[in-house]
PyMOL Python script that loads the backbone (N, CA, C, O; Angstrom):
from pymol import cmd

cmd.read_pdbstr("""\
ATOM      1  N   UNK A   1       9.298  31.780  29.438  1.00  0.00           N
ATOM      2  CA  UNK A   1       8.422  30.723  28.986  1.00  0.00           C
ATOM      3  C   UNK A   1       9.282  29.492  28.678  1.00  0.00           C
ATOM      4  O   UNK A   1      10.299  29.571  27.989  1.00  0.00           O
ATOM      5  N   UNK A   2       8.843  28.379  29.203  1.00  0.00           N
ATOM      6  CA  UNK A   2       9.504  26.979  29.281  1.00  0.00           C
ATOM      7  C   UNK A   2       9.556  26.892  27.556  1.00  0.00           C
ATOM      8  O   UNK A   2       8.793  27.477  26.787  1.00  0.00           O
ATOM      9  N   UNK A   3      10.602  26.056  27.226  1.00  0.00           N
ATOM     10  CA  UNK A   3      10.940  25.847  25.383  1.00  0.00           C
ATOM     11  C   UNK A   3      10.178  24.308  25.438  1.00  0.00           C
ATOM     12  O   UNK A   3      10.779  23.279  25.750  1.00  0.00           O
ATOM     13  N   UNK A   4       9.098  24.357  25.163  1.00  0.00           N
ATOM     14  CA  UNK A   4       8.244  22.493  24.885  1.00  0.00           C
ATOM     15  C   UNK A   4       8.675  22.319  23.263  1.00  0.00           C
ATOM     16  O   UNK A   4       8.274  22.953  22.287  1.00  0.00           O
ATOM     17  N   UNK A   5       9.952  20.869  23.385  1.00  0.00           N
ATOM     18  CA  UNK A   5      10.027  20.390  21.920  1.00  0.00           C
ATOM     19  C   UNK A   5       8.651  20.119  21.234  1.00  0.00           C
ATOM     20  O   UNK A   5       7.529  20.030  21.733  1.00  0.00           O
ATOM     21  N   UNK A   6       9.155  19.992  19.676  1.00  0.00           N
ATOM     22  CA  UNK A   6       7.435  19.814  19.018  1.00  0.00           C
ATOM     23  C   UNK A   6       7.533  18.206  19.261  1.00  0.00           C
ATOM     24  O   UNK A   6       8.504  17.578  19.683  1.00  0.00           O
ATOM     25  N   UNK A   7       6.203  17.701  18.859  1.00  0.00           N
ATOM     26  CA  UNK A   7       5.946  16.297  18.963  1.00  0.00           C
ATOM     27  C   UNK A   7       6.063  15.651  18.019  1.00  0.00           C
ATOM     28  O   UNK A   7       6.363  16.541  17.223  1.00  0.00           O
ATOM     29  N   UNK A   8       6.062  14.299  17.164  1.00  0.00           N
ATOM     30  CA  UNK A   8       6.014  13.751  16.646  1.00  0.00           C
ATOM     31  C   UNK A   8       5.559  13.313  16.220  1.00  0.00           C
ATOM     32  O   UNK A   8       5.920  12.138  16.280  1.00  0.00           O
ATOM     33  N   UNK A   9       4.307  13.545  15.310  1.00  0.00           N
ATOM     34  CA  UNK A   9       2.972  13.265  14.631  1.00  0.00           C
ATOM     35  C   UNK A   9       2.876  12.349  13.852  1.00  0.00           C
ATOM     36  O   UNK A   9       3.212  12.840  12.774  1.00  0.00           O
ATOM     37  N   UNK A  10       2.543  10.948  13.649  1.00  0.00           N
ATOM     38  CA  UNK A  10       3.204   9.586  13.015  1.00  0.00           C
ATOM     39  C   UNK A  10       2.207  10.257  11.672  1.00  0.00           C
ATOM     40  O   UNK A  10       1.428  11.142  12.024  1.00  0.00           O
ATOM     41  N   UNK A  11       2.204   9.897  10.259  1.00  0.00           N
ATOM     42  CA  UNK A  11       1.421   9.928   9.639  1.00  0.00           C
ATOM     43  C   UNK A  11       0.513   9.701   9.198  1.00  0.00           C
ATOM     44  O   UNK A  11       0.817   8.588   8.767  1.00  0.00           O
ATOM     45  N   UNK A  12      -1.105   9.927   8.722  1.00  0.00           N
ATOM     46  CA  UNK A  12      -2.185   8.773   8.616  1.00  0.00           C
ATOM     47  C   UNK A  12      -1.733   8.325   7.500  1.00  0.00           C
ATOM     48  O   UNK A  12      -1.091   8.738   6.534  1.00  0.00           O
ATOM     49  N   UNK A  13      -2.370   7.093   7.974  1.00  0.00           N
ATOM     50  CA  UNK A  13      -2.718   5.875   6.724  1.00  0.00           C
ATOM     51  C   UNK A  13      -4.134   5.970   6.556  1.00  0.00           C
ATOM     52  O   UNK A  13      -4.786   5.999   7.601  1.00  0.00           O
ATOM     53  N   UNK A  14      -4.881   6.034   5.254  1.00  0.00           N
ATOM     54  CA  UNK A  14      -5.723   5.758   5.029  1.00  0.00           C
ATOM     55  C   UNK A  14      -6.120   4.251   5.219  1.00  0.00           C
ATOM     56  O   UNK A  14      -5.396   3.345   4.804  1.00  0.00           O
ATOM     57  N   UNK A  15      -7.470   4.000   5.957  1.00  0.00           N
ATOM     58  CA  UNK A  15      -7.985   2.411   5.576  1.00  0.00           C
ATOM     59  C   UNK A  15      -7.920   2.020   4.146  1.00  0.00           C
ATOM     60  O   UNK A  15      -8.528   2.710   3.328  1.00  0.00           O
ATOM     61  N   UNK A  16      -7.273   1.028   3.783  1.00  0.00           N
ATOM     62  CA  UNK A  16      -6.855   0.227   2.426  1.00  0.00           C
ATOM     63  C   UNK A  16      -7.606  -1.198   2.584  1.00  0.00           C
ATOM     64  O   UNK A  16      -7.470  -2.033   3.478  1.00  0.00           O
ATOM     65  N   UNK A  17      -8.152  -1.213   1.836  1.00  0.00           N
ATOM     66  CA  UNK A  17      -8.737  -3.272   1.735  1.00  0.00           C
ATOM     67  C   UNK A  17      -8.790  -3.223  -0.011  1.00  0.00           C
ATOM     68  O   UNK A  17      -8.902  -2.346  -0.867  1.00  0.00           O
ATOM     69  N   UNK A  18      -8.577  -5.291   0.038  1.00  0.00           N
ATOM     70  CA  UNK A  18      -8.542  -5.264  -1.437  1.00  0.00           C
ATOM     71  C   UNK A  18      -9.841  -6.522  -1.510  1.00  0.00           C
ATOM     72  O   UNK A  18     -10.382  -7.088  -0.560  1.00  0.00           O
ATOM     73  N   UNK A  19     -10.039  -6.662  -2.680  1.00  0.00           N
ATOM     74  CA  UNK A  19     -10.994  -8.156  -2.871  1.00  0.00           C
ATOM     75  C   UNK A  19     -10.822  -7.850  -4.075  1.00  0.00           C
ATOM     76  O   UNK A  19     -10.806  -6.747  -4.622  1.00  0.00           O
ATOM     77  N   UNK A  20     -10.646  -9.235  -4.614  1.00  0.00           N
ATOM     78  CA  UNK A  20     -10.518 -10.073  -5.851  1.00  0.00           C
ATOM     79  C   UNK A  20     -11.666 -11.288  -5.962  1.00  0.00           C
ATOM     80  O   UNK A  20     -12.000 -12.040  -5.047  1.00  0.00           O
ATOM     81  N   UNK A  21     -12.119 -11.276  -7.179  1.00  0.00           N
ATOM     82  CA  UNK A  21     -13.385 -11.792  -7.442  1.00  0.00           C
ATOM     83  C   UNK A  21     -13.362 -12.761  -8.590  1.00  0.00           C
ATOM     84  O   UNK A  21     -13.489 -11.929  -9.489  1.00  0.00           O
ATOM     85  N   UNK A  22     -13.294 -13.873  -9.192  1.00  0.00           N
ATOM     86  CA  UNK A  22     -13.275 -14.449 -10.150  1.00  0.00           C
ATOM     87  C   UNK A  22     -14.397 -14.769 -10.553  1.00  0.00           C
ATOM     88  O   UNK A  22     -15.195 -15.262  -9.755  1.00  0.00           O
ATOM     89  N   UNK A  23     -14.748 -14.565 -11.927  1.00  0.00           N
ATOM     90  CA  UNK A  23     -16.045 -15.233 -12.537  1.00  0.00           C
ATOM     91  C   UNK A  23     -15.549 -15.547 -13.867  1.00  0.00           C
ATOM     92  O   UNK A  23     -14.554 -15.183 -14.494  1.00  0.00           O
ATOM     93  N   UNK A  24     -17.044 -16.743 -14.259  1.00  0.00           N
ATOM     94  CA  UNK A  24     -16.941 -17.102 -16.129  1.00  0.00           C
ATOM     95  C   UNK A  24     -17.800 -15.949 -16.431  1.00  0.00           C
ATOM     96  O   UNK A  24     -18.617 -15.567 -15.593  1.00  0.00           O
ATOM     97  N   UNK A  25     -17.639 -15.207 -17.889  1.00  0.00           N
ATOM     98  CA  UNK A  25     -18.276 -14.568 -18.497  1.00  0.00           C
ATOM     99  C   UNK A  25     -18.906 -14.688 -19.961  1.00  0.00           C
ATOM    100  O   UNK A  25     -19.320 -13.968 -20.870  1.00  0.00           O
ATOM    101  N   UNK A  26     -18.677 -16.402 -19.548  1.00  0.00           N
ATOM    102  CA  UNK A  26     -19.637 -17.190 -20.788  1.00  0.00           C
ATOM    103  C   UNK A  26     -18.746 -17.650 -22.001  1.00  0.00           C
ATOM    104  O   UNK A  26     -19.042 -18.366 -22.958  1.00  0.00           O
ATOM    105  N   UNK A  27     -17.376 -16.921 -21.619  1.00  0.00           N
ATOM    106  CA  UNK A  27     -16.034 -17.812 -22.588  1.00  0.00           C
ATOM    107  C   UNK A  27     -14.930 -17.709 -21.869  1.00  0.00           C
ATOM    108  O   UNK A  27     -14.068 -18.583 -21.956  1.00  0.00           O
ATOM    109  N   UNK A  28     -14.749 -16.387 -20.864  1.00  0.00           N
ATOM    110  CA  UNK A  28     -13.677 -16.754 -20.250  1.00  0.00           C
ATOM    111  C   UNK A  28     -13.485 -16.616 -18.985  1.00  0.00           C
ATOM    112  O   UNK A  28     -14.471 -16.123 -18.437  1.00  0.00           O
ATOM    113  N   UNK A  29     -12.350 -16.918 -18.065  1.00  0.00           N
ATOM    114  CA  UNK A  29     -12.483 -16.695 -16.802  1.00  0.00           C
ATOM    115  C   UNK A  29     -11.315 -14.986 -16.549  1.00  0.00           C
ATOM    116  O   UNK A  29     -10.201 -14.706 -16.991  1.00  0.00           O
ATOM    117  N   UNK A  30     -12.269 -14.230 -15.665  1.00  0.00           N
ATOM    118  CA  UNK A  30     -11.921 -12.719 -15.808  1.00  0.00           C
ATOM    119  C   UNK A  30     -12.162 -12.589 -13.983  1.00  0.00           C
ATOM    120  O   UNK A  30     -13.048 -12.835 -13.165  1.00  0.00           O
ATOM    121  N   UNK A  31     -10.718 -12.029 -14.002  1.00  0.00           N
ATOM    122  CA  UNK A  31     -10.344 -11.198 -12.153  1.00  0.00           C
ATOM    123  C   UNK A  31     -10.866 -10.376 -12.406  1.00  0.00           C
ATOM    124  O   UNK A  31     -10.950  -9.919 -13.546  1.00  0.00           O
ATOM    125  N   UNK A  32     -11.410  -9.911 -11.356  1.00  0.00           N
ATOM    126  CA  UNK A  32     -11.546  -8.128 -10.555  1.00  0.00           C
ATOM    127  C   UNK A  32     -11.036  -7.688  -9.568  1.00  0.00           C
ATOM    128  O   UNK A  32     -11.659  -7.935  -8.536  1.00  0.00           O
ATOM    129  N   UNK A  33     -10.231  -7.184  -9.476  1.00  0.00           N
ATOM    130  CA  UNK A  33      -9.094  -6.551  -8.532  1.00  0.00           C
ATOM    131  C   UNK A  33      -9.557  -5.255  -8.281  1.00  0.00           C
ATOM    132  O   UNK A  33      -9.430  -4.284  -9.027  1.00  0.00           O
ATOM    133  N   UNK A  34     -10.353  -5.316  -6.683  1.00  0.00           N
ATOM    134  CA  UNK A  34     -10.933  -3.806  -6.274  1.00  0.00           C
ATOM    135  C   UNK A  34     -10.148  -3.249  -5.032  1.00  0.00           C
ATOM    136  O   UNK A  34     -10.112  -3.972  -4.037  1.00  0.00           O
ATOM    137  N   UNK A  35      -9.693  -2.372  -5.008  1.00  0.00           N
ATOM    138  CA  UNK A  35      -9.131  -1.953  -4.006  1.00  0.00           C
ATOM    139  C   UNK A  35      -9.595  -0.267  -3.613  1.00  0.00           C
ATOM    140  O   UNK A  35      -9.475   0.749  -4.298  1.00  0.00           O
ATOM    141  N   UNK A  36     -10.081  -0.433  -2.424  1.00  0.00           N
ATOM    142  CA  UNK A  36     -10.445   0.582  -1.736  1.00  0.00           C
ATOM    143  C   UNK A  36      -9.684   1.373  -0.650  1.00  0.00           C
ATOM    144  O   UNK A  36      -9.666   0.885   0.480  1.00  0.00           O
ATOM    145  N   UNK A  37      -8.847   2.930  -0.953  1.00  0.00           N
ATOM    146  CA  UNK A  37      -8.145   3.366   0.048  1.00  0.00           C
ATOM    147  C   UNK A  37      -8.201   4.658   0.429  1.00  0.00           C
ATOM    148  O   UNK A  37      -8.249   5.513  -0.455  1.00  0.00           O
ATOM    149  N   UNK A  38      -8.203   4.943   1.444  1.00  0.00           N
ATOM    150  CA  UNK A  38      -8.780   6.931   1.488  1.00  0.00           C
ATOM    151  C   UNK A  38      -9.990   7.889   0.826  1.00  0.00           C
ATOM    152  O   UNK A  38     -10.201   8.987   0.310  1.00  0.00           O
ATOM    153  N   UNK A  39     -10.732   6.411   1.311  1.00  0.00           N
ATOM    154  CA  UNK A  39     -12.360   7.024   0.456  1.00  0.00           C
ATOM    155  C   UNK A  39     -12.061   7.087  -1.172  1.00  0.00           C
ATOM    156  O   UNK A  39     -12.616   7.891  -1.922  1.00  0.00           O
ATOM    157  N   UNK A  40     -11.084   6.097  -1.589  1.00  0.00           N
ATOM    158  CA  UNK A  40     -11.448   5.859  -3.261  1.00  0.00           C
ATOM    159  C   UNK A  40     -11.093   4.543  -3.292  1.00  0.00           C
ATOM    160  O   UNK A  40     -10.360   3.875  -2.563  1.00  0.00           O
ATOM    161  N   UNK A  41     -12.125   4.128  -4.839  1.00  0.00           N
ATOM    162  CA  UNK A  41     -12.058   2.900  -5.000  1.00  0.00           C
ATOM    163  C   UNK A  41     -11.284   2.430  -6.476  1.00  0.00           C
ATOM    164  O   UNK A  41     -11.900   2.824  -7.467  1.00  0.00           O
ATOM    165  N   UNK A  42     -10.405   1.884  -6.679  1.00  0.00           N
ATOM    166  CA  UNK A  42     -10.017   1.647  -8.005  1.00  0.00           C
ATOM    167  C   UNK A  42     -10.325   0.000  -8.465  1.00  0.00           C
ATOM    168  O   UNK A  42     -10.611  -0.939  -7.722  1.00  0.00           O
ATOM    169  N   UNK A  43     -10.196   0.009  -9.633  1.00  0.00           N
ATOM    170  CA  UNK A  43     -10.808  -1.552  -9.675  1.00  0.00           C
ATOM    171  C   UNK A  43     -10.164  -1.912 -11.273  1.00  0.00           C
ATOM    172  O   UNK A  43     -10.172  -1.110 -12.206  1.00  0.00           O
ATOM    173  N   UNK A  44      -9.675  -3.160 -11.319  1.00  0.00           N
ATOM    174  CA  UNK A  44      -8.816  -3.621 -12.481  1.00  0.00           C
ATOM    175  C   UNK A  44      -9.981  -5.247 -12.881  1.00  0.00           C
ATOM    176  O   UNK A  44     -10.677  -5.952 -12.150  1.00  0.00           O
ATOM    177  N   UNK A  45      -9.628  -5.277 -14.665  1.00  0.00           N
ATOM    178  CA  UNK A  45     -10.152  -6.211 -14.587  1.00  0.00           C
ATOM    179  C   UNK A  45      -9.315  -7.546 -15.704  1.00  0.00           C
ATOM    180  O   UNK A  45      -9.810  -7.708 -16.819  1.00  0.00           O
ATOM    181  N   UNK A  46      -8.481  -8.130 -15.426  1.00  0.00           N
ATOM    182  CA  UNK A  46      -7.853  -9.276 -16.048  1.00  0.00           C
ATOM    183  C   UNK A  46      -8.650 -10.553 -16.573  1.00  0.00           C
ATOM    184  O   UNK A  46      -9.235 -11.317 -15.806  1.00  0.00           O
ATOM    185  N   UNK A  47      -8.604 -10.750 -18.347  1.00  0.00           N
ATOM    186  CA  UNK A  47      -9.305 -11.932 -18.431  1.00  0.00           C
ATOM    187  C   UNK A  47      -7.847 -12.921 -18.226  1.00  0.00           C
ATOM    188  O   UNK A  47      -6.682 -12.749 -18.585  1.00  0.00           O
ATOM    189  N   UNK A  48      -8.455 -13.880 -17.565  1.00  0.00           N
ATOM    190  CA  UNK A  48      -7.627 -15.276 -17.326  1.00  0.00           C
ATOM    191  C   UNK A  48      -7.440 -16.199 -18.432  1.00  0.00           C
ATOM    192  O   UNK A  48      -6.301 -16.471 -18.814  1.00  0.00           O
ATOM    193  N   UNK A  49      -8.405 -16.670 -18.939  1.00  0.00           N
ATOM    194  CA  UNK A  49      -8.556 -17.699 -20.001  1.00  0.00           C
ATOM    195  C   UNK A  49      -9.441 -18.949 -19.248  1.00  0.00           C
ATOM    196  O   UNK A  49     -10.664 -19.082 -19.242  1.00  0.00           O
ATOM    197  N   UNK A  50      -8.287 -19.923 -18.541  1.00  0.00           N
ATOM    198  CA  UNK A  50      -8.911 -20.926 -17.875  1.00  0.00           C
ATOM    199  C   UNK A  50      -9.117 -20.698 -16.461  1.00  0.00           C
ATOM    200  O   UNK A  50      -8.530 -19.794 -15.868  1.00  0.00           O
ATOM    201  N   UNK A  51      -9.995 -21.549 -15.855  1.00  0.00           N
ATOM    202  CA  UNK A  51     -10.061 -21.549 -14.310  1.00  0.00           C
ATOM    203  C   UNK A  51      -9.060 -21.452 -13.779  1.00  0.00           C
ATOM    204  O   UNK A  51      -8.456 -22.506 -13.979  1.00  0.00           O
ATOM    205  N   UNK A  52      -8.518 -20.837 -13.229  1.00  0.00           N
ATOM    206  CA  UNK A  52      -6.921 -20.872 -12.482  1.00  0.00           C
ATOM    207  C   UNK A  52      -7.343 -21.666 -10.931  1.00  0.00           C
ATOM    208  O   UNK A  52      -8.532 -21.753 -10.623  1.00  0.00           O
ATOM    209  N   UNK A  53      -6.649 -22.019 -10.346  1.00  0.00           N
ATOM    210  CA  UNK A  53      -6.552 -23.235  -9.016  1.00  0.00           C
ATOM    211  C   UNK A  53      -6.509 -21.901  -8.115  1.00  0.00           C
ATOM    212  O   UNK A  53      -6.216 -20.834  -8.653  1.00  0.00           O
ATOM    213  N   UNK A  54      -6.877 -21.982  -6.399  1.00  0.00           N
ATOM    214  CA  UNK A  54      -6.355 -21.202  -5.725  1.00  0.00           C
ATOM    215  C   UNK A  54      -4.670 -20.395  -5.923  1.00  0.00           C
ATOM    216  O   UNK A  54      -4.380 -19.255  -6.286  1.00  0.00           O
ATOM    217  N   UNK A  55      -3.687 -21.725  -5.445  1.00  0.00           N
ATOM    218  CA  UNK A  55      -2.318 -21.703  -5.782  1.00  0.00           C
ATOM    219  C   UNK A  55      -2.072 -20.522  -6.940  1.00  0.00           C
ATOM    220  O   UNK A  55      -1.405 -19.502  -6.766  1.00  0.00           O
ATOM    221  N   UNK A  56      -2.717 -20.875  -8.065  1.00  0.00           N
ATOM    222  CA  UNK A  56      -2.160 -20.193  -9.300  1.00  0.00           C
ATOM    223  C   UNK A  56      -2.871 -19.046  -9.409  1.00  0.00           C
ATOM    224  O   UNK A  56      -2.335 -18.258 -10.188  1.00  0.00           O
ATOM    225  N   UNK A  57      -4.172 -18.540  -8.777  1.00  0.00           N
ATOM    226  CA  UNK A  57      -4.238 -17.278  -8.760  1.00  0.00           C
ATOM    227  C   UNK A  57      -3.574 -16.574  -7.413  1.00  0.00           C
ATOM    228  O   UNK A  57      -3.524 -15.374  -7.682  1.00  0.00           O
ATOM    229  N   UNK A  58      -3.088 -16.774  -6.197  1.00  0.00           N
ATOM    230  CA  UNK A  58      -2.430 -16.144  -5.937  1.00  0.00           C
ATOM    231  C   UNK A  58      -1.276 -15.690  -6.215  1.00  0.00           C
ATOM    232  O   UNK A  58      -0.891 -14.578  -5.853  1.00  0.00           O
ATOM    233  N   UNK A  59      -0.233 -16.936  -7.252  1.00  0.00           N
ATOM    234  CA  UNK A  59       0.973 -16.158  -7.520  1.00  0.00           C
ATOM    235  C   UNK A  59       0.478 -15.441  -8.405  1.00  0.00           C
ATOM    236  O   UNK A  59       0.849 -14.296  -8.149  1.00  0.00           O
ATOM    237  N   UNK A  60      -0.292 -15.442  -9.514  1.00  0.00           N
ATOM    238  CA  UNK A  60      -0.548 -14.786 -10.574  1.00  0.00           C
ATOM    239  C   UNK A  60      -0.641 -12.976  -9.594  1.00  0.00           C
ATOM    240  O   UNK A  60       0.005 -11.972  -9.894  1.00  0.00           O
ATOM    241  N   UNK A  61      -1.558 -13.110  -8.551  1.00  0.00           N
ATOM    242  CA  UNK A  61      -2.161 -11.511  -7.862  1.00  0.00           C
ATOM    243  C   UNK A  61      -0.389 -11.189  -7.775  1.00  0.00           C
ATOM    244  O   UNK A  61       0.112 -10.273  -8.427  1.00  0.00           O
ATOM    245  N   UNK A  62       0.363 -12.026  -6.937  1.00  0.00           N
ATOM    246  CA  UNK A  62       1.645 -11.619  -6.471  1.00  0.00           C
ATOM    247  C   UNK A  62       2.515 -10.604  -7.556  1.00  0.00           C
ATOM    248  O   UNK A  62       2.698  -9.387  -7.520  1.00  0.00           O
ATOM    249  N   UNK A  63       2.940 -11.590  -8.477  1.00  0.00           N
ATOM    250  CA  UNK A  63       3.379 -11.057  -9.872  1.00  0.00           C
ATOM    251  C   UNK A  63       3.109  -9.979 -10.533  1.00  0.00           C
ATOM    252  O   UNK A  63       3.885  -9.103 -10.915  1.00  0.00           O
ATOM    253  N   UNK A  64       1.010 -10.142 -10.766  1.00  0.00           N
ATOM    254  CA  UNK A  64       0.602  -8.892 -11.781  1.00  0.00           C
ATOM    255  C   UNK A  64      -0.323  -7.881 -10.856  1.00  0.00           C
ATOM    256  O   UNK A  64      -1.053  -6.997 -11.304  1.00  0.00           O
ATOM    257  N   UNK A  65      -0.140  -8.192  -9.549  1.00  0.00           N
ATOM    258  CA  UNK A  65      -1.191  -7.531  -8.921  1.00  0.00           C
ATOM    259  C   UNK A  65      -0.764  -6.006  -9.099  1.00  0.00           C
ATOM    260  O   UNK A  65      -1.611  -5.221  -9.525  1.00  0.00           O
ATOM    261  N   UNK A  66       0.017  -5.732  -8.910  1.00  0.00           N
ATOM    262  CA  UNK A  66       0.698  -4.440  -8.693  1.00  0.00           C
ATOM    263  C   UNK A  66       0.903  -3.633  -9.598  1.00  0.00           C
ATOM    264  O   UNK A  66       1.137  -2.474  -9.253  1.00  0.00           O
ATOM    265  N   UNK A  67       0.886  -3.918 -10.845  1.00  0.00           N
ATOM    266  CA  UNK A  67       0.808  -3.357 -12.320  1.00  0.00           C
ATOM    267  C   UNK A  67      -0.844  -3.364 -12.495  1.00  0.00           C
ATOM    268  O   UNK A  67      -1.273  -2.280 -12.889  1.00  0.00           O
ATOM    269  N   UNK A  68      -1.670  -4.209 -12.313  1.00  0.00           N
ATOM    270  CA  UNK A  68      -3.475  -3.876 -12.323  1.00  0.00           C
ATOM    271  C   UNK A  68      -3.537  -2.331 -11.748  1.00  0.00           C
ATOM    272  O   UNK A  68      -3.739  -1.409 -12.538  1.00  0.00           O
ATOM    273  N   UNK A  69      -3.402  -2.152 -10.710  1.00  0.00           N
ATOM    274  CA  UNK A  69      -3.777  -0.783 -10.167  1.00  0.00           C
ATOM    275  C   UNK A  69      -2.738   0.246 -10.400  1.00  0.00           C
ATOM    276  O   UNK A  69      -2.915   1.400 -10.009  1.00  0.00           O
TER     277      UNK A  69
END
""", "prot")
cmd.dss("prot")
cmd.show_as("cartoon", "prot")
cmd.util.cbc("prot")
cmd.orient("prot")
């Protein structure tokens, strides 16, 4: 019987997506950081204080995104 090496089976990745959501909640301004990956969803929620600018909430995600979840 011929010797067939084994193959090389790359690993799955689960589908991962994130969305971030800003709203007022009548005093302050509060993220929601949802992230959905391998059929689960986790979700963080940061009050801001003031309106943050585009610019300043993305470095802010950059910085604290990763400690939220």
């Amino acid at each position: 019987m011929p010797h067939t090496p084994p193959t090389s089976v790359p690993p799955t990745v689960p589908n991962t997506s994130a969305e971030s959501s800003v709203y007022f909640d009548g005093q302050f301004w509060v993220l929601v950081l949802t992230i959905t990956s391998g059929g689960r969803v986790y979700a963080a929620r940061q009050i801001l204080g003031a309106l943050p600018s585009d610019a300043e909430l993305y470095a802010w995600l950059l910085a604290h995104g990763g400690q939220l979840i």
